[in-house]
DRENTORKOL-3810 file (N, C-alpha, C; in nm, 4 decimals):
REM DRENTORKOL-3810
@n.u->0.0839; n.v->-0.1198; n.w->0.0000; ca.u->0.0000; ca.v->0.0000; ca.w->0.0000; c.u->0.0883; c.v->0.1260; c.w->0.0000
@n.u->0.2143; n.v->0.1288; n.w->0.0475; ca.u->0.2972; ca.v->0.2146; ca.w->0.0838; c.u->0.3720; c.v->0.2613; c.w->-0.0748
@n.u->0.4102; n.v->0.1740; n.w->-0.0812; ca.u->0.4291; ca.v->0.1552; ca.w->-0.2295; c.u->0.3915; c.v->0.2198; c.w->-0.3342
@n.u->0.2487; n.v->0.1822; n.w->-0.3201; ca.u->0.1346; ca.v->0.2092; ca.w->-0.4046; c.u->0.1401; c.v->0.3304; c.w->-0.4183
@n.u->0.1296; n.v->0.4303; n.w->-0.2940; ca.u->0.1572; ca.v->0.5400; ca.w->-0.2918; c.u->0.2850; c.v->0.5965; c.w->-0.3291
@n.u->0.4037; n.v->0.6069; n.w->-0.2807; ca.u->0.5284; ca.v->0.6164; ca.w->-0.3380; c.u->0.5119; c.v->0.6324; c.w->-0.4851
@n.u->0.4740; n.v->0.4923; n.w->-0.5586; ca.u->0.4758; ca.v->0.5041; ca.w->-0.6862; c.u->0.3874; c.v->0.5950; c.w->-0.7709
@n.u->0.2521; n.v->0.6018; n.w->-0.6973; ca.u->0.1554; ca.v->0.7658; ca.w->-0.7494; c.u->0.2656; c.v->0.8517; c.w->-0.7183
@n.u->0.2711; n.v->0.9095; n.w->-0.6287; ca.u->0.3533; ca.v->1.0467; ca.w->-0.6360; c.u->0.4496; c.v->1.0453; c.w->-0.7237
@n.u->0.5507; n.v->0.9334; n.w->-0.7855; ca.u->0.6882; ca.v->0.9255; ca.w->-0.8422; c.u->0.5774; c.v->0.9186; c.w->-0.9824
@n.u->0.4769; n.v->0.8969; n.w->-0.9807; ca.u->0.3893; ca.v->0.8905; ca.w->-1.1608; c.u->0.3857; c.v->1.0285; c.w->-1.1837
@n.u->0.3191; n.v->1.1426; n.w->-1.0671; ca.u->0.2311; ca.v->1.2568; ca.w->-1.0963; c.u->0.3807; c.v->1.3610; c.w->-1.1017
@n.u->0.4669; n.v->1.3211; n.w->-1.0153; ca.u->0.5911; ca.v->1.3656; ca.w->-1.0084; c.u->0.6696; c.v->1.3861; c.w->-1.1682
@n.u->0.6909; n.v->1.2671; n.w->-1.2579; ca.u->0.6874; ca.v->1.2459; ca.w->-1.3804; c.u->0.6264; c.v->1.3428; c.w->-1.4672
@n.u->0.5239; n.v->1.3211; n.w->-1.4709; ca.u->0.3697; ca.v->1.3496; ca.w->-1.5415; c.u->0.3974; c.v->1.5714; c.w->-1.5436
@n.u->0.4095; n.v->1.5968; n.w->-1.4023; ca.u->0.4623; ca.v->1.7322; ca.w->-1.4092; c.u->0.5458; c.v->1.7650; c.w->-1.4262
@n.u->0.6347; n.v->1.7244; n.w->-1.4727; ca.u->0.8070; ca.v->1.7258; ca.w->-1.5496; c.u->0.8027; c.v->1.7059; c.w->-1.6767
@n.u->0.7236; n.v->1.6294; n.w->-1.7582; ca.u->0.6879; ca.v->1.6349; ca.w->-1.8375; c.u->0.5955; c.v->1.7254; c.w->-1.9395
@n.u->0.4801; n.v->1.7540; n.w->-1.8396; ca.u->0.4124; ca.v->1.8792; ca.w->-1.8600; c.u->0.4825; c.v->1.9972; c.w->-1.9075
@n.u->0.6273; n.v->2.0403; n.w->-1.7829; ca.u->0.6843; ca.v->2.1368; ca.w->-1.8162; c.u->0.7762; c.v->2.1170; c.w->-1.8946
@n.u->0.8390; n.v->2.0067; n.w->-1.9275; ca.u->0.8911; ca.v->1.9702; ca.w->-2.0342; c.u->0.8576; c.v->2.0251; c.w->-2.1686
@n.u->0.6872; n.v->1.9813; n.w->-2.2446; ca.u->0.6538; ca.v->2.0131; ca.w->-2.3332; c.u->0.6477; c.v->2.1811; c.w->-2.2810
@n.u->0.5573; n.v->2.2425; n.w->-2.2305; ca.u->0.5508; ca.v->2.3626; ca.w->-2.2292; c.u->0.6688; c.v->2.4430; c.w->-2.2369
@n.u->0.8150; n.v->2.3943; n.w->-2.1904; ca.u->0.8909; ca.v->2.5067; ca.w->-2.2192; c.u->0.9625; c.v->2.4414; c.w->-2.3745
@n.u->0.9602; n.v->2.3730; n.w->-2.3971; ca.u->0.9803; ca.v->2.3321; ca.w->-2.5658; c.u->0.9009; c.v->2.3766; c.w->-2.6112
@n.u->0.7800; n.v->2.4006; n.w->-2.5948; ca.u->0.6467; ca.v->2.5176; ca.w->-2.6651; c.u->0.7085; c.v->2.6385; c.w->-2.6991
@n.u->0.7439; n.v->2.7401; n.w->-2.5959; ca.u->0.7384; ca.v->2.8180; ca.w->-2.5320; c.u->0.8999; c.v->2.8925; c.w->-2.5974
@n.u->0.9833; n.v->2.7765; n.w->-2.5731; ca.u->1.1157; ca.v->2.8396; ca.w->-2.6298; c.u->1.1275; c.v->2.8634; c.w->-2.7844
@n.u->1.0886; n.v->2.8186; n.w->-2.8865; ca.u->1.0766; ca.v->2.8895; ca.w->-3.0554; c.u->1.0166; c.v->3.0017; c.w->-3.0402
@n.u->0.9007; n.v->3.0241; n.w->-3.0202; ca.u->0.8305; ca.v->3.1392; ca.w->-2.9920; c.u->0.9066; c.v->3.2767; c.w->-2.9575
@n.u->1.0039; n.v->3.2297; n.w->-2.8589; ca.u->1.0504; ca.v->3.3332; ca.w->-2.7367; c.u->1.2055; c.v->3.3970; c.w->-2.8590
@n.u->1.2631; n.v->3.2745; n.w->-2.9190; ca.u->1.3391; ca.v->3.2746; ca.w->-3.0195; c.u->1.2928; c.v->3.3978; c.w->-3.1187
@n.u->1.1668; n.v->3.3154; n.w->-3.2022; ca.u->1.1058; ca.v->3.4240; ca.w->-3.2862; c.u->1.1193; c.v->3.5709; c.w->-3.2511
END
C-alpha cells in the first residue's frame, strides 16, 4: 500500500516534469522568434 503510494507520487511527479517539459519546448521557438 505504501508503495502504491510512493509510486503515485513518483507517476504525478513524472507526469509534471513532463508537462513542463513540453511547455517550455512550446514556449522556447516562440521566445526565439
Amino acid at each position: 500500500m505504501v508503495s502504491l503510494l510512493l509510486w503515485q507520487r513518483k507517476a504525478s511527479a513524472f507526469g509534471i516534469s513532463r508537462i513542463l517539459q513540453v511547455l517550455v519546448l512550446a514556449y522556447i521557438p516562440r521566445s526565439i522568434l
